[in-house]
C-alpha positions as CSV (number, residue, x, y, z in Angstrom):
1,X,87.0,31.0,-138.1
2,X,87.9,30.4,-134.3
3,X,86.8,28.9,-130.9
4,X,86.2,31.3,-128.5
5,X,84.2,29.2,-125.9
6,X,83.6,25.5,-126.3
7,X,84.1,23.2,-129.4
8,X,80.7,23.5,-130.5
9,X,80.1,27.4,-130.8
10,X,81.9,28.8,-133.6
11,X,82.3,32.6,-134.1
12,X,83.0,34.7,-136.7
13,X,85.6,37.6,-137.3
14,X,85.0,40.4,-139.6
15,X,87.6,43.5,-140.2
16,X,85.0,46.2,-139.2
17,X,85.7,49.2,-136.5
18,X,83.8,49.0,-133.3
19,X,83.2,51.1,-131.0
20,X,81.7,50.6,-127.3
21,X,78.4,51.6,-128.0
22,X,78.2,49.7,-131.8
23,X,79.4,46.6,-129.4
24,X,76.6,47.1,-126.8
25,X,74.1,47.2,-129.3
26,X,75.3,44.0,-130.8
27,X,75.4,42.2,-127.4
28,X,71.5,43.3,-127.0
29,X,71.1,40.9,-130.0
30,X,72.1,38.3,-128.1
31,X,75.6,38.3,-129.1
32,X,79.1,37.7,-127.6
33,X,81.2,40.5,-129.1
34,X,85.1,40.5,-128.8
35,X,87.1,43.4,-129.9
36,X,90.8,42.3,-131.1
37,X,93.5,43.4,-132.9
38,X,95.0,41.9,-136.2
39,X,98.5,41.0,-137.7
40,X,97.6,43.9,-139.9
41,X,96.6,46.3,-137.1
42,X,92.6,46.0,-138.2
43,X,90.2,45.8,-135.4
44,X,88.4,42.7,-135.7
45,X,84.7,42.6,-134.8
46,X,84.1,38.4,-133.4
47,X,80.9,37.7,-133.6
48,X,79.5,34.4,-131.5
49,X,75.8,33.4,-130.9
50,X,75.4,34.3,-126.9
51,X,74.6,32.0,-124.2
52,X,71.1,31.5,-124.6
53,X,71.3,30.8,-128.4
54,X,70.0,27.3,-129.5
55,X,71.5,27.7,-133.0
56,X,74.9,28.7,-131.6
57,X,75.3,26.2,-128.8
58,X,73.1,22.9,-130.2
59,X,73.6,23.3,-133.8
60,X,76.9,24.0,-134.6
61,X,76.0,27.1,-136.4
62,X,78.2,30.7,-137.2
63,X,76.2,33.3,-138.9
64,X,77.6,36.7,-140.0
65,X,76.1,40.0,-139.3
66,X,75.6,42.1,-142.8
67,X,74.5,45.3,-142.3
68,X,71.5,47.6,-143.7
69,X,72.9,49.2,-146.9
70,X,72.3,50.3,-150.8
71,X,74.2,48.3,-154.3
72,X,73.9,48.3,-157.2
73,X,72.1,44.5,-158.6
74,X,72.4,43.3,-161.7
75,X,75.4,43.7,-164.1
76,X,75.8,46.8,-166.8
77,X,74.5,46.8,-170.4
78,X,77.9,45.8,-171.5
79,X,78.1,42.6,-169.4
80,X,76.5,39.7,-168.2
81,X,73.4,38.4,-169.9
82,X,69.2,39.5,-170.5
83,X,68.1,39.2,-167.4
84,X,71.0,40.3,-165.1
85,X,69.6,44.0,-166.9
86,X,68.6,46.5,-166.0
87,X,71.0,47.1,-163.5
88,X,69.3,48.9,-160.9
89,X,69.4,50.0,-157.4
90,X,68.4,48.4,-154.5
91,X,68.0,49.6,-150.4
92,X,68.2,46.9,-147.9
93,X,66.5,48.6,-144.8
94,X,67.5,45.9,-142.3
95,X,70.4,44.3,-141.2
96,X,70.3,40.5,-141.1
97,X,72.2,37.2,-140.3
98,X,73.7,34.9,-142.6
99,X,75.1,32.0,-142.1
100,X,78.6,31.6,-143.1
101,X,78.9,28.8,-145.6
102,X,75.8,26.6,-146.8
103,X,74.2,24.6,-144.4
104,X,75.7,21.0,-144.1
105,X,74.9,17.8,-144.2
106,X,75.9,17.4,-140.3
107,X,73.5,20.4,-139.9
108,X,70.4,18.7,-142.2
109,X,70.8,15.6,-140.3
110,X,70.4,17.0,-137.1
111,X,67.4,18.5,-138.6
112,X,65.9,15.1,-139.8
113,X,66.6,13.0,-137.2
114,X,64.9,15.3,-134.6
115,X,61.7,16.5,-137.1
116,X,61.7,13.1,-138.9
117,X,61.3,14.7,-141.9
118,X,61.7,12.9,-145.1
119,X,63.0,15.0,-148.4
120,X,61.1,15.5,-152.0
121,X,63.5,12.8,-153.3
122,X,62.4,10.5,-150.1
123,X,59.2,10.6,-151.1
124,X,59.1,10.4,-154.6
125,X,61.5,9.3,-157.5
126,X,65.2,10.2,-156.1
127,X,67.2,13.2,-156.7
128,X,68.6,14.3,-160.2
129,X,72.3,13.1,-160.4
130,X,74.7,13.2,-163.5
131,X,74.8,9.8,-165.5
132,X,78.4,10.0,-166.1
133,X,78.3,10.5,-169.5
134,X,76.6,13.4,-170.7
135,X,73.0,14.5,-169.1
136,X,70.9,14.5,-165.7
137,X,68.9,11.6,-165.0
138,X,66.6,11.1,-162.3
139,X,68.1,8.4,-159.8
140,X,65.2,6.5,-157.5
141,X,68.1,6.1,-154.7
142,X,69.7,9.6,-155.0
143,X,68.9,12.0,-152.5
144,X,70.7,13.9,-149.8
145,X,72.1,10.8,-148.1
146,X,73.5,9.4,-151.3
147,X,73.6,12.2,-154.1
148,X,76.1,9.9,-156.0
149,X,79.5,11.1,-154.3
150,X,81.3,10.3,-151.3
151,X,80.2,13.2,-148.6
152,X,81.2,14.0,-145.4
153,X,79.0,16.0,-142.5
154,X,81.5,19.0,-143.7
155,X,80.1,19.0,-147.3
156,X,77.2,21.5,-147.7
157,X,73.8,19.0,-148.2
158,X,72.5,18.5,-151.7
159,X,69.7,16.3,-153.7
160,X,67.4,18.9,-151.6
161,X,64.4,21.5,-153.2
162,X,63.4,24.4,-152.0
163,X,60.4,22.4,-150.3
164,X,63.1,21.0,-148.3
165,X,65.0,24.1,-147.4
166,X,62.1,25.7,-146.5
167,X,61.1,23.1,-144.4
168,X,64.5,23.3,-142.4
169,X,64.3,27.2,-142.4
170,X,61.0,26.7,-140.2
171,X,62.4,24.1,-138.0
172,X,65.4,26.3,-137.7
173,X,63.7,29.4,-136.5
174,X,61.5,27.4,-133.7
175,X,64.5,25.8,-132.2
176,X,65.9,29.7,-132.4
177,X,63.3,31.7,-131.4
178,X,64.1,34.1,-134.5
179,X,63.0,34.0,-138.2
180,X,65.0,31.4,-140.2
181,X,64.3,31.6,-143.8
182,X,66.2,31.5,-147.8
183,X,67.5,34.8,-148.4
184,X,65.7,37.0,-151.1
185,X,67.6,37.3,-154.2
186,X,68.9,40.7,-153.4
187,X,70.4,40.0,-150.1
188,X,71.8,36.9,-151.7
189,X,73.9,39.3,-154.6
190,X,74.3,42.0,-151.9
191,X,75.7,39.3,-149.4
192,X,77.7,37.8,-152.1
193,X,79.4,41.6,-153.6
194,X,79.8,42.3,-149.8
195,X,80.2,46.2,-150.9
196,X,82.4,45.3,-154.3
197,X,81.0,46.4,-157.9
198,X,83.6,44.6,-159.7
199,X,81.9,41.4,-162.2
200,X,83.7,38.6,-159.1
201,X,83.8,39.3,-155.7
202,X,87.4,38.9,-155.8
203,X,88.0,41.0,-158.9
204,X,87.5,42.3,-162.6
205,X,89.6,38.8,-163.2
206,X,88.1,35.3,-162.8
207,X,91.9,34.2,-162.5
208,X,91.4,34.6,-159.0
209,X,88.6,32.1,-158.1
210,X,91.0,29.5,-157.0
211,X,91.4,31.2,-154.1
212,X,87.8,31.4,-153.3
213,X,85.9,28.5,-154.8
214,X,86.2,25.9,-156.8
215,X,86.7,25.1,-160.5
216,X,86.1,22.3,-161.6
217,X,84.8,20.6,-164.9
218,X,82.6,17.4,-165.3
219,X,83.6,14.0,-163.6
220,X,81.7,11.0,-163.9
221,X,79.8,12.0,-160.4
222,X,78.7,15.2,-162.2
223,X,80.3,18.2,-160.1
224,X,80.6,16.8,-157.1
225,X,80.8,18.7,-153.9
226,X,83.4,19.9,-151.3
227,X,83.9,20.4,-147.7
228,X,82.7,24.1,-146.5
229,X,84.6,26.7,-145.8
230,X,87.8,25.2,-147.0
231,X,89.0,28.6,-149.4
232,X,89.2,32.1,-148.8
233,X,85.7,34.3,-147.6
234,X,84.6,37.3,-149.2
235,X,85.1,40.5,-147.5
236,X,82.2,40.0,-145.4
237,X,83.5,36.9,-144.1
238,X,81.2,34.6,-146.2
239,X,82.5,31.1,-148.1
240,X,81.0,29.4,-150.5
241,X,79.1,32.0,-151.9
242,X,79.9,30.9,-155.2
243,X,82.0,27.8,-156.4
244,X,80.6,24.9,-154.1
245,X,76.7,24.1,-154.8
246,X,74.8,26.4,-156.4
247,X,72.1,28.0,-153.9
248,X,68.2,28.6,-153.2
249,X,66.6,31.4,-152.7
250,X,63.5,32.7,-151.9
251,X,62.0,34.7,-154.8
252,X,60.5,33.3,-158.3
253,X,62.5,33.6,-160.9
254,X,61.3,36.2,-163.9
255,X,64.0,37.0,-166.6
256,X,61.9,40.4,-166.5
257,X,61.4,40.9,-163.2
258,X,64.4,43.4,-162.6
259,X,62.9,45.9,-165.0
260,X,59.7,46.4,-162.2
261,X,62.0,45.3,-159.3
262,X,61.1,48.2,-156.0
263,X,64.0,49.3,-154.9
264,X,63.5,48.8,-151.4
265,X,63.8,45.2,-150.0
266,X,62.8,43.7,-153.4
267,X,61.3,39.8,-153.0
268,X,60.8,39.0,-156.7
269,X,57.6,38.5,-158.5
270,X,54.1,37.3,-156.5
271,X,53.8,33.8,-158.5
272,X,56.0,32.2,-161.3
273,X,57.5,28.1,-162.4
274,X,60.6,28.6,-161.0
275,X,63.0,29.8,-157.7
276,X,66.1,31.5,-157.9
277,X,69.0,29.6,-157.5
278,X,72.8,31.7,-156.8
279,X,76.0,30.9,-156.1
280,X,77.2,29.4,-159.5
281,X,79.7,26.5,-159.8
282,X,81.4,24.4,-162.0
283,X,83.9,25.3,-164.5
284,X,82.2,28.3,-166.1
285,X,83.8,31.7,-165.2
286,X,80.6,33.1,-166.1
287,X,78.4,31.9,-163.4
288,X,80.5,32.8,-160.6
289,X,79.9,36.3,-161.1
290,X,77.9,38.1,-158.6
291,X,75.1,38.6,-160.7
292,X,75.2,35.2,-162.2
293,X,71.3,33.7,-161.9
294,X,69.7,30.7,-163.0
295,X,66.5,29.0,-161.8
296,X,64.8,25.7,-160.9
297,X,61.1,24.5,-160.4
298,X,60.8,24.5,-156.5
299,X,60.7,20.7,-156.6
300,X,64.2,20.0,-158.3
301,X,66.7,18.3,-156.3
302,X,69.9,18.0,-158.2
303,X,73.1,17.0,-156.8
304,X,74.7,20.3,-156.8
305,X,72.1,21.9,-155.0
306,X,72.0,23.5,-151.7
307,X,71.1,26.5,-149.8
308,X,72.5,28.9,-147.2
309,X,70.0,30.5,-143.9
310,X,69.3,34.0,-142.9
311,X,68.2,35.0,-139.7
312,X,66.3,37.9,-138.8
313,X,67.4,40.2,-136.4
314,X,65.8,40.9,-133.9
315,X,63.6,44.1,-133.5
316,X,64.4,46.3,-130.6
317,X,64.3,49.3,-132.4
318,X,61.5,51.1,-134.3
319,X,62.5,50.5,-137.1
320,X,64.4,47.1,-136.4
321,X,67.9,48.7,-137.5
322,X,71.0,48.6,-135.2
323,X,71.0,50.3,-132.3
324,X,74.2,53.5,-132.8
Protein backbone atom coordinates (compact mmCIF):
# COMPACT_ATOMS: atom_id res chain seq x y z
CA UNK A 1 0.00 0.00 0.00
CA UNK A 2 1.12 3.72 -0.44
CA UNK A 3 0.00 7.50 -0.53
CA UNK A 4 0.27 8.91 -3.69
CA UNK A 5 -1.89 12.08 -3.13
CA UNK A 6 -3.41 13.00 0.25
CA UNK A 7 -3.76 10.92 3.52
CA UNK A 8 -7.08 9.86 2.76
CA UNK A 9 -6.76 8.19 -0.77
CA UNK A 10 -5.03 5.02 -0.72
CA UNK A 11 -3.80 3.23 -3.90
CA UNK A 12 -2.93 0.12 -4.76
CA UNK A 13 0.17 -1.55 -6.61
CA UNK A 14 -0.05 -4.63 -8.51
CA UNK A 15 3.08 -6.36 -10.51
CA UNK A 16 1.23 -6.28 -13.90
CA UNK A 17 2.92 -4.91 -17.39
CA UNK A 18 1.36 -1.76 -18.67
CA UNK A 19 1.43 -0.34 -21.58
CA UNK A 20 0.29 3.37 -22.71
CA UNK A 21 -2.83 2.39 -24.18
CA UNK A 22 -3.78 -0.49 -21.18
CA UNK A 23 -3.06 2.80 -18.91
CA UNK A 24 -5.45 5.10 -20.93
CA UNK A 25 -8.04 2.78 -20.81
CA UNK A 26 -7.73 2.51 -17.08
CA UNK A 27 -7.75 6.27 -16.58
CA UNK A 28 -11.28 6.35 -18.61
CA UNK A 29 -12.40 4.42 -15.60
CA UNK A 30 -11.87 7.11 -13.57
CA UNK A 31 -8.63 6.05 -12.36
CA UNK A 32 -5.18 7.63 -11.54
CA UNK A 33 -2.63 5.18 -13.05
CA UNK A 34 1.21 5.38 -12.20
CA UNK A 35 3.63 3.31 -13.93
CA UNK A 36 6.84 2.49 -11.67
CA UNK A 37 9.53 0.41 -11.43
CA UNK A 38 10.37 -2.25 -8.59
CA UNK A 39 13.42 -3.32 -6.44
CA UNK A 40 12.87 -6.38 -8.50
CA UNK A 41 12.74 -4.63 -11.88
CA UNK A 42 8.74 -5.42 -12.23
CA UNK A 43 6.62 -2.69 -13.52
CA UNK A 44 4.14 -1.83 -11.05
CA UNK A 45 0.60 -0.98 -12.18
CA UNK A 46 -0.78 1.89 -8.99
CA UNK A 47 -4.04 1.97 -9.05
CA UNK A 48 -5.91 5.10 -7.12
CA UNK A 49 -9.60 6.08 -7.28
CA UNK A 50 -9.48 9.56 -9.55
CA UNK A 51 -10.42 12.84 -8.48
CA UNK A 52 -14.04 12.73 -8.79
CA UNK A 53 -14.34 9.44 -6.84
CA UNK A 54 -16.50 9.62 -3.58
CA UNK A 55 -15.29 6.18 -2.41
CA UNK A 56 -11.64 7.14 -2.98
CA UNK A 57 -11.50 10.59 -1.56
CA UNK A 58 -14.53 10.46 1.39
CA UNK A 59 -14.32 6.99 2.38
CA UNK A 60 -11.01 5.91 2.78
CA UNK A 61 -11.42 3.15 0.33
CA UNK A 62 -8.58 1.06 -2.08
CA UNK A 63 -10.04 -1.35 -4.39
CA UNK A 64 -8.07 -3.59 -6.76
CA UNK A 65 -8.75 -4.08 -10.40
CA UNK A 66 -9.11 -8.07 -11.25
CA UNK A 67 -9.44 -8.73 -14.59
CA UNK A 68 -11.98 -10.78 -16.97
CA UNK A 69 -10.53 -14.37 -16.97
CA UNK A 70 -11.30 -18.36 -16.86
CA UNK A 71 -10.20 -20.99 -13.41
CA UNK A 72 -10.84 -23.77 -12.50
CA UNK A 73 -13.60 -23.69 -9.05
CA UNK A 74 -13.82 -26.14 -6.75
CA UNK A 75 -11.09 -28.61 -5.61
CA UNK A 76 -10.27 -32.25 -7.48
CA UNK A 77 -11.89 -35.54 -6.53
CA UNK A 78 -8.98 -36.35 -4.46
CA UNK A 79 -9.24 -33.22 -2.23
CA UNK A 80 -11.34 -31.07 -0.33
CA UNK A 81 -14.81 -32.16 0.71
CA UNK A 82 -18.66 -33.05 -1.14
CA UNK A 83 -19.52 -29.95 -2.22
CA UNK A 84 -16.16 -28.26 -3.31
CA UNK A 85 -16.95 -31.24 -6.33
CA UNK A 86 -17.28 -31.24 -9.22
CA UNK A 87 -14.51 -29.14 -9.97
CA UNK A 88 -15.53 -27.33 -12.93
CA UNK A 89 -14.81 -24.42 -15.08
CA UNK A 90 -15.90 -21.13 -14.82
CA UNK A 91 -15.58 -17.69 -17.44
CA UNK A 92 -15.71 -14.44 -15.70
CA UNK A 93 -16.75 -12.10 -18.70
CA UNK A 94 -16.03 -8.82 -16.89
CA UNK A 95 -13.50 -7.28 -15.04
CA UNK A 96 -14.46 -5.82 -11.70
CA UNK A 97 -13.25 -4.02 -8.45
CA UNK A 98 -12.58 -5.39 -5.22
CA UNK A 99 -11.76 -3.87 -2.43
CA UNK A 100 -8.53 -4.78 -0.89
CA UNK A 101 -9.18 -6.13 2.62
CA UNK A 102 -12.71 -6.41 4.21
CA UNK A 103 -14.51 -3.47 4.91
CA UNK A 104 -13.81 -1.94 8.39
CA UNK A 105 -15.35 -0.88 11.12
CA UNK A 106 -14.06 2.84 10.47
CA UNK A 107 -15.65 2.22 7.07
CA UNK A 108 -19.29 0.71 8.59
CA UNK A 109 -19.42 3.62 10.84
CA UNK A 110 -19.13 6.06 8.40
CA UNK A 111 -21.90 4.22 6.77
CA UNK A 112 -24.19 4.37 9.98
CA UNK A 113 -23.78 7.49 11.20
CA UNK A 114 -24.59 9.12 7.84
CA UNK A 115 -27.70 6.42 6.75
CA UNK A 116 -28.69 5.93 10.47
CA UNK A 117 -29.00 2.58 9.95
CA UNK A 118 -29.30 0.15 12.68
CA UNK A 119 -27.94 -3.65 12.23
CA UNK A 120 -30.02 -7.19 12.52
CA UNK A 121 -28.39 -7.51 16.04
CA UNK A 122 -29.64 -3.64 16.76
CA UNK A 123 -32.85 -4.55 16.18
CA UNK A 124 -33.30 -7.77 17.60
CA UNK A 125 -31.60 -10.10 20.11
CA UNK A 126 -27.65 -9.18 19.69
CA UNK A 127 -25.11 -10.90 17.68
CA UNK A 128 -23.82 -14.54 18.15
CA UNK A 129 -20.56 -14.43 20.23
CA UNK A 130 -18.52 -17.39 21.75
CA UNK A 131 -19.36 -18.01 25.52
CA UNK A 132 -15.88 -18.73 26.40
CA UNK A 133 -16.17 -22.13 27.12
CA UNK A 134 -17.30 -24.22 24.45
CA UNK A 135 -20.40 -23.00 22.04
CA UNK A 136 -22.07 -19.81 20.42
CA UNK A 137 -24.60 -18.14 22.28
CA UNK A 138 -26.72 -15.39 21.26
CA UNK A 139 -25.55 -12.15 23.29
CA UNK A 140 -28.62 -9.26 23.57
CA UNK A 141 -25.56 -6.53 23.71
CA UNK A 142 -23.29 -8.07 21.00
CA UNK A 143 -23.30 -6.57 17.81
CA UNK A 144 -20.79 -4.71 15.58
CA UNK A 145 -19.96 -2.04 18.12
CA UNK A 146 -19.29 -4.60 20.86
CA UNK A 147 -18.78 -8.17 19.23
CA UNK A 148 -17.08 -9.20 22.57
CA UNK A 149 -13.39 -8.13 21.79
CA UNK A 150 -11.45 -5.09 21.92
CA UNK A 151 -11.69 -3.54 18.11
CA UNK A 152 -10.21 -0.78 16.50
CA UNK A 153 -11.58 1.24 13.26
CA UNK A 154 -8.59 -0.96 11.47
CA UNK A 155 -10.34 -4.30 12.34
CA UNK A 156 -12.65 -5.55 9.49
CA UNK A 157 -16.54 -5.07 11.16
CA UNK A 158 -18.24 -8.14 12.42
CA UNK A 159 -21.65 -9.18 14.43
CA UNK A 160 -23.14 -8.09 10.77
CA UNK A 161 -25.56 -10.43 8.26
CA UNK A 162 -25.82 -10.37 4.94
CA UNK A 163 -29.00 -7.98 5.50
CA UNK A 164 -26.48 -5.67 6.75
CA UNK A 165 -23.85 -5.93 4.07
CA UNK A 166 -26.28 -5.62 1.66
CA UNK A 167 -27.59 -2.72 3.07
CA UNK A 168 -23.97 -1.02 3.00
CA UNK A 169 -23.37 -2.28 -0.58
CA UNK A 170 -26.47 -0.06 -1.70
CA UNK A 171 -25.38 2.94 0.32
CA UNK A 172 -22.01 2.35 -1.06
CA UNK A 173 -22.89 2.42 -4.67
CA UNK A 174 -25.10 5.81 -4.31
CA UNK A 175 -22.44 7.76 -2.68
CA UNK A 176 -20.17 6.15 -5.81
CA UNK A 177 -22.22 6.46 -8.57
CA UNK A 178 -21.20 2.67 -9.57
CA UNK A 179 -22.65 -0.71 -8.47
CA UNK A 180 -21.55 -1.76 -4.99
CA UNK A 181 -22.46 -5.12 -4.07
CA UNK A 182 -21.06 -8.89 -2.27
CA UNK A 183 -19.19 -10.63 -4.74
CA UNK A 184 -20.66 -13.97 -6.25
CA UNK A 185 -19.13 -16.98 -5.02
CA UNK A 186 -16.98 -17.45 -8.07
CA UNK A 187 -15.39 -14.10 -8.22
CA UNK A 188 -14.88 -14.58 -4.47
CA UNK A 189 -12.54 -18.19 -5.16
CA UNK A 190 -11.35 -16.51 -8.43
CA UNK A 191 -10.35 -13.30 -6.50
CA UNK A 192 -8.94 -15.35 -3.68
CA UNK A 193 -6.61 -18.10 -6.23
CA UNK A 194 -5.67 -14.83 -8.08
CA UNK A 195 -4.52 -17.20 -11.11
CA UNK A 196 -3.00 -20.16 -8.69
CA UNK A 197 -4.46 -23.86 -8.76
CA UNK A 198 -2.54 -24.93 -5.91
CA UNK A 199 -5.11 -26.09 -2.56
CA UNK A 200 -3.73 -22.30 -0.64
CA UNK A 201 -3.10 -19.38 -2.43
CA UNK A 202 0.29 -19.37 -1.12
CA UNK A 203 1.06 -22.99 -1.82
CA UNK A 204 0.52 -26.92 -1.95
CA UNK A 205 1.73 -26.32 1.96
CA UNK A 206 -0.54 -24.68 4.70
CA UNK A 207 2.98 -24.04 6.54
CA UNK A 208 2.88 -20.93 4.81
CA UNK A 209 -0.25 -19.17 6.19
CA UNK A 210 1.56 -17.22 8.73
CA UNK A 211 2.67 -15.15 6.35
CA UNK A 212 -0.66 -14.38 4.92
CA UNK A 213 -3.37 -14.81 7.62
CA UNK A 214 -3.83 -15.70 10.79
CA UNK A 215 -3.91 -18.94 12.83
CA UNK A 216 -5.18 -18.93 15.62
CA UNK A 217 -7.18 -21.43 17.97
CA UNK A 218 -10.09 -20.65 20.50
CA UNK A 219 -9.70 -17.89 23.24
CA UNK A 220 -12.27 -17.14 25.59
CA UNK A 221 -13.51 -14.16 23.05
CA UNK A 222 -14.01 -16.93 20.51
CA UNK A 223 -11.64 -16.06 17.47
CA UNK A 224 -11.35 -12.74 17.76
CA UNK A 225 -10.37 -10.45 15.01
CA UNK A 226 -7.36 -8.44 13.72
CA UNK A 227 -6.36 -5.20 12.18
CA UNK A 228 -6.65 -5.43 8.10
CA UNK A 229 -4.12 -5.70 5.90
CA UNK A 230 -1.43 -6.32 8.55
CA UNK A 231 0.23 -9.74 6.54
CA UNK A 232 1.25 -10.49 3.17
CA UNK A 233 -1.53 -10.01 -0.13
CA UNK A 234 -2.11 -12.60 -2.53
CA UNK A 235 -0.75 -12.05 -5.90
CA UNK A 236 -3.39 -9.95 -6.87
CA UNK A 237 -2.71 -7.68 -4.17
CA UNK A 238 -5.68 -8.76 -1.89
CA UNK A 239 -5.38 -9.32 2.20
CA UNK A 240 -7.45 -10.97 4.21
CA UNK A 241 -8.90 -13.12 1.80
CA UNK A 242 -8.67 -15.89 4.13
CA UNK A 243 -7.49 -15.97 7.92
CA UNK A 244 -9.19 -12.73 9.42
CA UNK A 245 -13.27 -13.11 9.38
CA UNK A 246 -14.72 -15.36 7.42
CA UNK A 247 -16.72 -13.47 4.49
CA UNK A 248 -20.35 -12.99 2.74
CA UNK A 249 -21.19 -13.50 -0.36
CA UNK A 250 -23.86 -13.09 -2.57
CA UNK A 251 -25.13 -16.50 -3.79
CA UNK A 252 -27.29 -19.26 -1.77
CA UNK A 253 -25.49 -21.91 -0.63
CA UNK A 254 -26.42 -25.56 -2.24
CA UNK A 255 -23.94 -28.38 -1.46
CA UNK A 256 -25.15 -29.48 -5.11
CA UNK A 257 -25.26 -26.57 -6.75
CA UNK A 258 -21.70 -26.89 -8.54
CA UNK A 259 -22.84 -30.05 -10.38
CA UNK A 260 -25.58 -27.53 -12.54
CA UNK A 261 -23.25 -24.47 -11.95
CA UNK A 262 -23.10 -22.33 -15.93
CA UNK A 263 -19.97 -21.73 -16.53
CA UNK A 264 -20.21 -18.23 -17.40
CA UNK A 265 -20.58 -15.68 -14.53
CA UNK A 266 -22.27 -18.37 -12.28
CA UNK A 267 -24.49 -16.64 -9.22
CA UNK A 268 -25.56 -19.74 -7.34
CA UNK A 269 -28.91 -21.26 -7.09
CA UNK A 270 -32.39 -18.87 -7.50
CA UNK A 271 -33.66 -19.56 -3.75
CA UNK A 272 -32.20 -21.68 -0.84
CA UNK A 273 -31.76 -21.20 3.69
CA UNK A 274 -28.46 -20.19 3.54
CA UNK A 275 -25.55 -17.52 1.87
CA UNK A 276 -22.22 -18.42 1.14
CA UNK A 277 -19.75 -17.40 3.44
CA UNK A 278 -15.56 -17.57 2.22
CA UNK A 279 -12.50 -16.61 3.50
CA UNK A 280 -12.02 -19.36 6.27
CA UNK A 281 -10.30 -18.68 9.61
CA UNK A 282 -9.33 -19.98 12.71
CA UNK A 283 -6.94 -22.74 13.31
CA UNK A 284 -8.14 -25.21 10.70
CA UNK A 285 -5.73 -25.64 7.72
CA UNK A 286 -8.57 -26.85 5.99
CA UNK A 287 -10.68 -23.84 5.59
CA UNK A 288 -8.24 -21.60 4.35
CA UNK A 289 -8.07 -23.27 1.16
CA UNK A 290 -9.39 -21.51 -1.78
CA UNK A 291 -12.20 -23.64 -2.18
CA UNK A 292 -13.03 -23.87 1.38
CA UNK A 293 -17.07 -23.00 1.79
CA UNK A 294 -19.37 -22.99 4.43
CA UNK A 295 -22.76 -21.12 4.80
CA UNK A 296 -25.03 -19.11 7.06
CA UNK A 297 -28.89 -18.18 7.09
CA UNK A 298 -28.80 -14.53 5.79
CA UNK A 299 -29.69 -13.30 9.22
CA UNK A 300 -26.61 -14.75 11.28
CA UNK A 301 -24.43 -12.21 12.77
CA UNK A 302 -21.51 -13.96 14.42
CA UNK A 303 -18.52 -12.42 15.72
CA UNK A 304 -16.25 -13.56 13.06
CA UNK A 305 -18.19 -12.41 10.36
CA UNK A 306 -17.58 -9.85 7.73
CA UNK A 307 -17.66 -9.10 4.13
CA UNK A 308 -15.50 -7.59 1.49
CA UNK A 309 -17.23 -5.02 -1.73
CA UNK A 310 -17.06 -5.24 -5.36
CA UNK A 311 -17.54 -2.53 -7.60
CA UNK A 312 -18.68 -2.69 -11.00
CA UNK A 313 -16.81 -1.29 -13.69
CA UNK A 314 -18.02 0.85 -15.50
CA UNK A 315 -19.38 0.08 -19.12
CA UNK A 316 -17.83 2.07 -21.91
CA UNK A 317 -17.41 -0.63 -24.02
CA UNK A 318 -19.96 -3.03 -25.77
CA UNK A 319 -19.42 -5.52 -24.01
CA UNK A 320 -18.21 -3.69 -20.64
CA UNK A 321 -14.54 -5.31 -20.88
CA UNK A 322 -11.40 -3.15 -20.86
CA UNK A 323 -10.71 -1.03 -23.40
CA UNK A 324 -6.95 -2.65 -25.32
Amino acid sequence: MCLLRTLSLCCLSLTVPLAAKEAHALASHGLDVHNRVSDKGLRLLVLCDGPGDVTGRDLGMAWALLPAGSFRMGSPADQGKADERPQHRVDLSRSFHMTTTPITVGQFRRFVEASGYRTTAELGTGAWVWNGVNDWVQKGTANWRNPGFPQTDDHPVVCVSWNDAQAYCAWLGKQSGRVCRLPTEAEFEYAQRAGTSTPWYFGTDPKGFEAFGWPQGLTPQGFPSHPVGQKRPNPWGLHDMVGNVWQWCADWYSEQSYGTAPTLNPRGPAMGGARVNRGGMGDNPESWRSAARDSLPPDSNYSNQGFRVVREVARNTPDGRMKK
